[in-house]
C-alpha positions in Angstrom: 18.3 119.0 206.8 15.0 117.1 208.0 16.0 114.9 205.7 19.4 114.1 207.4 18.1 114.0 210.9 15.4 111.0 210.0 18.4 109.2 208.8 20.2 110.0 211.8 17.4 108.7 214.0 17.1 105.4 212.0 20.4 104.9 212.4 20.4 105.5 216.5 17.2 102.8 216.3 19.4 100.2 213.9 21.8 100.9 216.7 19.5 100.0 220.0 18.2 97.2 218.2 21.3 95.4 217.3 22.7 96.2 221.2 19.3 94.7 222.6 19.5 91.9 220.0 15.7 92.6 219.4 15.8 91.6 215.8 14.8 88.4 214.7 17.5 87.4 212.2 21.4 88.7 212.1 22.5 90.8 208.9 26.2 89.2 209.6 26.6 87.4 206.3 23.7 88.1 204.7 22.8 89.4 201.1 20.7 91.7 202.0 23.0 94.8 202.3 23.8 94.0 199.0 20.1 94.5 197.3 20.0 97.4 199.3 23.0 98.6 197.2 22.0 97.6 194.1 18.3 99.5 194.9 20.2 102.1 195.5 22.3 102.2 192.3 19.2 101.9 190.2 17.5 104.8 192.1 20.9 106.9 191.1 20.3 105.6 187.3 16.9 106.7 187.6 17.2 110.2 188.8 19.5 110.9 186.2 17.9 109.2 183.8 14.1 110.8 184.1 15.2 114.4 184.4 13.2 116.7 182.5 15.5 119.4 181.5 18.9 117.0 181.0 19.5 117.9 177.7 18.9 121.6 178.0 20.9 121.4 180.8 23.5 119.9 178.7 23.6 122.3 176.0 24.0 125.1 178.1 27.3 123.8 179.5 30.3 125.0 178.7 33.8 122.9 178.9 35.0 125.1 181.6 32.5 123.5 184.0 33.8 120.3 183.9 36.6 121.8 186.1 34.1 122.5 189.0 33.2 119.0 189.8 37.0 118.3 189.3 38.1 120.7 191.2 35.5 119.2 194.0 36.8 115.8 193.8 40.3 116.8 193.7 40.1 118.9 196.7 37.8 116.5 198.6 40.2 113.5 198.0 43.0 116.1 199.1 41.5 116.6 202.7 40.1 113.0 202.9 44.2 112.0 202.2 45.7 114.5 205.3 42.3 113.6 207.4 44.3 109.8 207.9 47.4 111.7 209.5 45.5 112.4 212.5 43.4 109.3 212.5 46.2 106.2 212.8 43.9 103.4 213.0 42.4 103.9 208.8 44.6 104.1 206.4 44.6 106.6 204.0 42.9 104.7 201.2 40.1 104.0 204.1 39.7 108.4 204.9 39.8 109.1 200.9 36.7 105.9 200.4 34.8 107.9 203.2 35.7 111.7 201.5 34.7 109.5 198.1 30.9 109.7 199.3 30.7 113.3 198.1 27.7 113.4 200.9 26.0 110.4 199.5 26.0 109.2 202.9 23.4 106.1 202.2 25.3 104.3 199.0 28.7 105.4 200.8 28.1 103.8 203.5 26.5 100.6 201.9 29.4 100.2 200.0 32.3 100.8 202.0 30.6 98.5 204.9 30.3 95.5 201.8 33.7 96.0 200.1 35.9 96.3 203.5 34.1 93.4 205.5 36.7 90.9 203.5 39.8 92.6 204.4 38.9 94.3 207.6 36.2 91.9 209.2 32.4 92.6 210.1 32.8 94.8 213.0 35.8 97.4 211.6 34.0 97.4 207.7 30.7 98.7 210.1 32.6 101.2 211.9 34.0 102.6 208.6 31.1 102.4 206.7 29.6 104.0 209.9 31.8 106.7 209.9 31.3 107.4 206.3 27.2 107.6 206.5 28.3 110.3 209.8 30.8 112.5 207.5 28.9 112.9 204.4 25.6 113.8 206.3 27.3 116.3 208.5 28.9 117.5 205.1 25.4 118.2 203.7 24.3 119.8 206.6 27.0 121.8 206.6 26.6 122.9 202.9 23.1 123.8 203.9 23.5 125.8 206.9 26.6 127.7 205.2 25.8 128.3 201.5 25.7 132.2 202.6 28.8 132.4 204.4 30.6 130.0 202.2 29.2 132.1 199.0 30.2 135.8 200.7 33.7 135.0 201.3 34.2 132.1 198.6 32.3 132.8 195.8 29.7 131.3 193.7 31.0 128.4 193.5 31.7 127.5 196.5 28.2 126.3 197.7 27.8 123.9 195.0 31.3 122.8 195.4 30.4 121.8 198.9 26.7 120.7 198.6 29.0 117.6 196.4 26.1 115.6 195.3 23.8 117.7 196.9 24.2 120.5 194.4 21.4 119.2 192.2 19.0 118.7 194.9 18.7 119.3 198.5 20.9 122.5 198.9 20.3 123.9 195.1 17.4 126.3 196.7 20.0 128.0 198.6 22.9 127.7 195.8 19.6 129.6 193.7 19.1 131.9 196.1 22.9 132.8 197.2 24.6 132.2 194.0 21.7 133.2 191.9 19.4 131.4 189.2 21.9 131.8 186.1 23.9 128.7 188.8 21.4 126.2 188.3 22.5 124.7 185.3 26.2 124.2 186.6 25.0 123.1 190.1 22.7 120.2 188.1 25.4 119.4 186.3 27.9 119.1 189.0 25.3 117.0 191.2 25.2 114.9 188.0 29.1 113.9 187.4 29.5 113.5 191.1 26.7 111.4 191.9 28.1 108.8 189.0 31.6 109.0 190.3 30.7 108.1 193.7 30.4 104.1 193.2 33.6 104.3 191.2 36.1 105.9 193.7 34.6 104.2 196.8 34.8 101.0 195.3 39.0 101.6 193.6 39.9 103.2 197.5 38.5 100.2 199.1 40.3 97.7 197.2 43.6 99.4 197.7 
């Protein structure tokens, strides 16, 4: 969660410095949000790629799990879809790009700002892309501060399910501890297919 609220505050600073026009240079049509994304991606190939235990963590998967991540993006997608009933002004290939962030709020929101400035403009591609950094952090927070509740009346599964990308990382203390240990290799392994599939249905819902 600290790690959520120091994004939150850098983003309420971006925010009072573009207002006050205190920065020396505009972003507006600029590369640089775009190295930002690629640093990004190669972060994402790197923590998959350096992981210690990936291959043990592979072998003691079982072709059942695959339906947990599945059943994560299927049911995320499925929300994100009847989210754009109540909100008229994004369409509902805009709310399922936002629900595609699996609570990777800082590619998500990179991304969906980049691929809708063409078709939307600067200023509407900022407020979606805003609005998918927002949703996927309050998502992680809320993984974190309910993985008991959602564990008591859900089961299991349910934390990692909603952790999304998180499962292998931030909220897998609490998936240990509420779930228990024997969850660990699912919840790494579910971080792991989710994290991958995040460039890959942001980027197909944003050019629909």
């Amino acid at each position: 969660m600290k790690g959520s609220i120091i994004v939150l505050l850098f983003f309420a600073a971006g925010c009072v410095l573009g207002v006050m026009n205190l920065l020396p240079f505009s972003l507006e049509g600029s590369n640089l949000t775009m190295y930002i994304l690629y640093a990004l991606m190669l972060q994402v190939g790197i923590s998959i790629g350096s992981s210690k235990n990936l291959t043990q963590i592979l072998k003691s998967l079982r072709p059942k799990h695959l339906l947990i991540p599945l059943a994560t993006i299927g049911g995320t997608l499925l929300f994100s879809a009847m989210a754009s009933i109540f909100l008229a002004q994004w369409s509902i290939f805009d709310c399922m790009a936002v629900g595609s962030g699996f609570a990777y709020y800082s590619l998500s929101s990179i991304l969906i700002t980049q691929l809708k400035e063409a078709s939307l403009g600067i200023q509407l591609a900022t407020e979606l892309g805003t609005i998918a950094l927002l949703s996927n952090i309050f998502r992680e927070m809320m993984a974190l501060l309910g993985a008991p509740l959602l564990q008591r009346y859900f089961g299991k599964l349910a934390p990692i399910s909603a952790a999304g990308v998180n499962s292998m990382d931030v909220v897998l203390p609490l998936i240990t501890r509420y779930s228990g240990k024997e969850m660990i290799p699912v919840a790494i392994f579910h971080g792991l297919l989710i994290d991958t599939s995040v460039p890959f249905f942001v980027s197909f819902f944003c050019h629909l």
